[in-house]
C-alpha positions in Angstrom: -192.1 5.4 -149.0 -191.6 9.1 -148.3 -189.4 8.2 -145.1 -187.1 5.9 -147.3 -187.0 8.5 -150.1 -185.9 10.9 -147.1 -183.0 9.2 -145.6 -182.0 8.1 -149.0 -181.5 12.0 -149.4 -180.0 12.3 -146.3 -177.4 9.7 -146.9 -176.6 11.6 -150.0 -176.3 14.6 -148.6 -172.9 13.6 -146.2 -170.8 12.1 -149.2 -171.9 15.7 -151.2 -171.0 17.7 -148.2 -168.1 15.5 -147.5 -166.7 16.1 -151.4 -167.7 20.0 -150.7 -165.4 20.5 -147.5 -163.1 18.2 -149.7 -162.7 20.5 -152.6 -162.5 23.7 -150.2 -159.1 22.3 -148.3 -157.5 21.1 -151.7 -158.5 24.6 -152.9 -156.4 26.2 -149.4 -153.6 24.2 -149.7 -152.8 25.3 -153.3 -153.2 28.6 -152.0 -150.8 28.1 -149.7 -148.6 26.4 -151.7 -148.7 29.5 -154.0 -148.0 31.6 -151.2 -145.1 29.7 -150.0 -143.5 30.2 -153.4 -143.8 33.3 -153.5 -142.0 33.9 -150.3 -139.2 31.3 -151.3 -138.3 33.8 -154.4 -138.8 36.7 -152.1 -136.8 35.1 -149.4 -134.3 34.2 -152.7 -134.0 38.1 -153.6 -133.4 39.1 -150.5 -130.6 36.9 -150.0 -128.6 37.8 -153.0 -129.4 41.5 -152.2 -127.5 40.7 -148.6 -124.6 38.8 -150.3 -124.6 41.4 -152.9 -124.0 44.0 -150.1 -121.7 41.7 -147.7 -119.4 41.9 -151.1 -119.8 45.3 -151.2 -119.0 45.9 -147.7 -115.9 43.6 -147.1 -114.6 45.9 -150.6 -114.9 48.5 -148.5 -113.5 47.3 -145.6 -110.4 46.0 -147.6 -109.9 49.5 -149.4 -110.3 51.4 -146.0 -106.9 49.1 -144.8 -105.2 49.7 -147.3 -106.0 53.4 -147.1 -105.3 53.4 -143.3 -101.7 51.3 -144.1 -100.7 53.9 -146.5 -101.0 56.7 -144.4 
């Protein structure tokens, strides 16, 4: 009877471990999906800030023609 009560425990065991290592990917991946959302709207900031200062730059460039045309 002991034997029986033993593998019966054992058995258990694997579908509890199973549901453990389970429950510790799930928790990783929605780390990583946080992560990756973070660096989407960092990767989102920092691509307004470069358009912001292409803008910014071809101004400049335009003004310095006109600048150079004039005199």
């Amino acid at each position: 009877m002991e034997s029986s009560v033993g593998e019966l425990l054992s058995l258990l065991a694997v579908p509890a471990a199973a549901g453990a290592a389970w429950a510790g990917v799930k928790s990783g991946l929605n780390g990583a999906r946080e992560s990756i959302t973070q660096i989407e709207r960092i990767v989102n900031r920092l691509d307004e800030k470069v358009d912001q200062h292409g803008e910014r730059i071809s101004r400049i460039e335009v003004e310095t023609a006109h600048l150079k045309s004039r005199g």
